[in-house]
C-alpha positions, 0 to 999 in steps of 0.5 A: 738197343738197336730196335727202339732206335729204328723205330725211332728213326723210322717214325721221324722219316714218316713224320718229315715225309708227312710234313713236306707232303703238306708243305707242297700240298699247300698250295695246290689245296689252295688253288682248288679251294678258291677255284670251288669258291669263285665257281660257287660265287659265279653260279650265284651271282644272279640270286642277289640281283632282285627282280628287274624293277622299273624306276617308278616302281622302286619309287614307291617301295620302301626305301631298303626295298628301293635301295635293294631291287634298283639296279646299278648303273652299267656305266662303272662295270663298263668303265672298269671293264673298258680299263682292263681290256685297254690295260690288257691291250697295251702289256701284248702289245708293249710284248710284241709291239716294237718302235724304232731307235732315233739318233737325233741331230740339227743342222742345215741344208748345205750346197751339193758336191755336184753344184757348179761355182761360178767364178771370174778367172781374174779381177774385173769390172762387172759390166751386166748381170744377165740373171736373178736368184732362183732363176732356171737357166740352161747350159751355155746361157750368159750369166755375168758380162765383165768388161772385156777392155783389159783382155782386148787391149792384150789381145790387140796388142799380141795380134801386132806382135804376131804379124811382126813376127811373122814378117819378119820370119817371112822376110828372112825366108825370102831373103834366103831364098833369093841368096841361094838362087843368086849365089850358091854354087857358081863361079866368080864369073858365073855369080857376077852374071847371076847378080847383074841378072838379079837386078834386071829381074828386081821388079819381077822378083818383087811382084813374086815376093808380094804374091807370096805374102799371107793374104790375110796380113793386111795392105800395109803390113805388106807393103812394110815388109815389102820395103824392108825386104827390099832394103835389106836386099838392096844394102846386101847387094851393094856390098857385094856389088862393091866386093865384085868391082874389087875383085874385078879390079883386082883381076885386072891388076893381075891380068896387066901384070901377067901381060907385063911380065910374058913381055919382059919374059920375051924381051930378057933373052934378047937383052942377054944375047946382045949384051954377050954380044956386046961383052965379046966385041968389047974384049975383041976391041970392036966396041967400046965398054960404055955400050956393053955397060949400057946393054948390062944396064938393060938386061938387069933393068928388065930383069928387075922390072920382070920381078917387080910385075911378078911380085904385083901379080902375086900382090893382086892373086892375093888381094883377089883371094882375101876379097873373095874370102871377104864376099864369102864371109859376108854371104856366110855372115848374112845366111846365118843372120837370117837362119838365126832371125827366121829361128828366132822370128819362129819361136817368138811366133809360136810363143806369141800364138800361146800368149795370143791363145791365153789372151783370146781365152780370158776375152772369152772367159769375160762372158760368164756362162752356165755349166749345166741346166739348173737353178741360180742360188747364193747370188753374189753381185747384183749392181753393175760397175762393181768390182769381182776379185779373182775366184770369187765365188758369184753364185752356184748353178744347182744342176736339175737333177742334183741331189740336195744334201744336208750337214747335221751335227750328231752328239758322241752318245749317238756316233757310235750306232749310226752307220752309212746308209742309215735311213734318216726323216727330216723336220724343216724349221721353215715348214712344221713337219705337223702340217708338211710332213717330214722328208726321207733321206740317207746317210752318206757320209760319217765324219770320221773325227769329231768338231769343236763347235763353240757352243755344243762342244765336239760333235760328228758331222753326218752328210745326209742325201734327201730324196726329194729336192722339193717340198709341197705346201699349200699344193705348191712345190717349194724348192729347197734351197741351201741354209734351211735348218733342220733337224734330222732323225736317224734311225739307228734300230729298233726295241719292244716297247716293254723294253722301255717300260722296263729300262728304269728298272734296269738300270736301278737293278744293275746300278743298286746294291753296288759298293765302290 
């Protein structure tokens, strides 16, 4: 039982070894049969070729003969051969060939970041206008009169405000300096001479005051602050000329009075002797009472007359004291009035030069100049005796060596592979890249959120910087200038071309067979 069926397993194991044996020779027999057959035709390929015939012979052949011995024109066995090596040519090339990756976008050529605006400080009138569109023009040159009438006007007006000022500053100043000389630190009789030697010395004085007197003020501000000097001097001293003859008169008051009262201090003890006298003779009998009542009479008559002198001695070193307290005040008074008008003239003064600073400068700013070298663009007024509103933008100054820059508006697909520094070829609309060739930029700037545009829907702004600021047609070197349109390619990388041929079979391959 076990033998027949070893056998059997053994011969079934031989036959299953045979037929993949077979199974895989296949093929390779294959191969060497019609790599025999293809030697075996291409050693033969000359036997059917009949023999080399001219045309005029094979005319007079018969007409299989003819048909047989004619050769074939080469032009069809060029042609297919031609195709094949083009076709050969193209798939190494499609394999190691690669091209480049383009993010395309349109847009225009925008103003630079390092273009200067030119603009007025403030509403005016447009007296000239000095330049053109497109004109070259260096830094400091004018560009734009404006009437200068209204900042004038001001300016005039604060130089009026600023010599008041300092008159008056100067006048309080002088007036301190001569109170001090004439009053501080004297006594009643020493300050009286001093004013009385102020007077005969009031046309020095003024010479001197008229020396120190700014020389760049002119003749008759001078002379009018010389004059109020001099009132204003002469109405202080005629009130303290006053207060002095008061005091004067008040002194001499007082000086009568002390004389009166030493004389009735004298004439008393001899008034009181004689009425004693007069009382003892009386009780002796030796005199009548009448006179010792007249002598009692007297002692006390001059005793009261000793009492009213002393009270008007008192009276007048009272009135003398409120009228030097009164001369003091008023010179006190005065001092402060002047301090305080010399303060006020000051700061009034420096405000004025501030203001007068600010009226020079937009005088000045009336007259437009250029910032930098460059070349005038957006040019805004034209027509003199127009009118500019504050911060109107009249034109921009393109710096020499400013880059020129444009704004593209790039699509979400493409947002994601473009990256600054990206280098980027530009087509001018105006000049058909055909004929003028394209320009190099770089991508400097990414918006980092998309835009709404009305028409194309949310789309990135891209800033590109061009390399050139100029393009050449027709030998000439044409400007750009900013509102060109564009369209802009940014290389975003690269790909074999096979990778191209082979892309829609992809995406059949990836999208097929798929259930959702």
């Amino acid at each position: 039982m076990i033998a027949p069926r070893a056998s059997a397993l053994r011969e079934r194991l031989r036959r299953w070894k045979t037929g993949w044996r077979h199974r895989l020779g296949g093929p390779a027999t294959l191969w060497h049969r019609q790599r025999e057959v293809f030697a075996a035709a291409w050693a033969a390929r000359r036997d059917l070729v009949g023999p080399a015939r001219h045309a005029e012979e094979a005319a007079f052949l018969p007409a299989a003969l003819a048909l047989r011995d004619t050769p074939m024109h080469p032009a069809p066995r060029r042609t297919a051969a031609a195709l094949i090596a083009l076709a050969a040519i193209a798939l190494l090339w499609s394999l190691v060939g690669r091209v480049d990756i383009v993010a395309v976008a349109s847009g225009k050529l925008v103003v630079s970041d390092r273009s200067k605006l030119v603009q007025p400080l403030e509403r005016a009138v447009v007296h000239r206008v000095r330049v053109r569109d497109g004109e070259q023009v260096k830094a400091g040159q004018p560009l734009v009169d404006l009437d200068p009438t209204a900042p004038a006007a001001d300016r005039e007006s604060l130089d009026e405000q600023r010599l008041a000022a300092a008159a008056e500053r100067w006048r309080a100043e002088r007036l301190l300096a001569m109170l001090g000389g004439a009053d501080a630190g004297r006594s009643d009789s020493a300050r009286s001479a001093a004013w009385a030697a102020s007077a005969s010395t009031t046309v020095s004085s003024w010479t001197t005051a008229w020396a120190d007197a700014p020389s760049d003020w002119p003749a008759p501000r001078r002379r009018e602050a010389l004059t109020m000097l001099r009132a204003e001097w002469a109405d202080l001293r005629a009130r303290l000329e006053r207060l002095d003859a008061e005091a004067d008169r008040r002194r001499a008051e007082r000086d009568t009075a002390l004389a009166a009262a030493r004389r009735l201090e004298s004439a008393l003890p001899l008034a009181a002797r004689r009425e004693a006298d007069l009382r003892a003779l009386a009780g002796e009998g030796f005199a009548s009472t009448h006179a010792w009542e007249d002598r009692r009479r007297e002692r006390v008559d001059l005793s009261g007359e000793l009492d009213t002198q002393q009270a008007r001695m008192r009276e007048s070193d009272a009135a003398l004291g409120e009228t030097r307290a009164t001369r003091a005040a008023l010179i006190a008074e005065v001092r402060q009035r002047w301090h305080a008008t010399r303060e006020q003239a000051g700061a009034r003064l420096a405000q004025i030069e501030a203001e007068h600073r600010k009226a020079g400068r937009r005088e000045q700013l009336t007259r437009l100049l250029a910032p930098v070298d460059g070349t005038v663009q957006q040019l805004a007024i034209h027509t003199p005796g127009g009118i500019v509103t504050e911060a109107q933008a009249l034109m921009v100054i393109v710096p020499d060596e400013a880059p020129v820059t444009a704004e593209v508006m790039l699509e979400n697909k493409d947002i994601g592979f473009v990256r600054v520094g990206d280098a980027a070829a530009i087509k001018l609309e105006a000049f058909p890249f055909t004929r003028h060739g394209t320009l190099p930029a770089t991508v400097t700037r990414v918006s980092p959120d998309a835009i709404d545009h009305e028409q194309l829907g949310p789309r990135f702004a891209v800033t590109l910087t061009l390399a050139a600021r100029d393009i050449e047609v027709d030998g000439a070197r044409v400007p750009l200038r900013p509102g060109m349109a564009l369209s802009a390619e940014v290389r975003t990388g690269s790909r074999r071309v096979i990778g191209f041929l082979l892309s829609p079979l992809e995406r059949v391959r990836s999208e097929s067979l798929q259930e959702r």
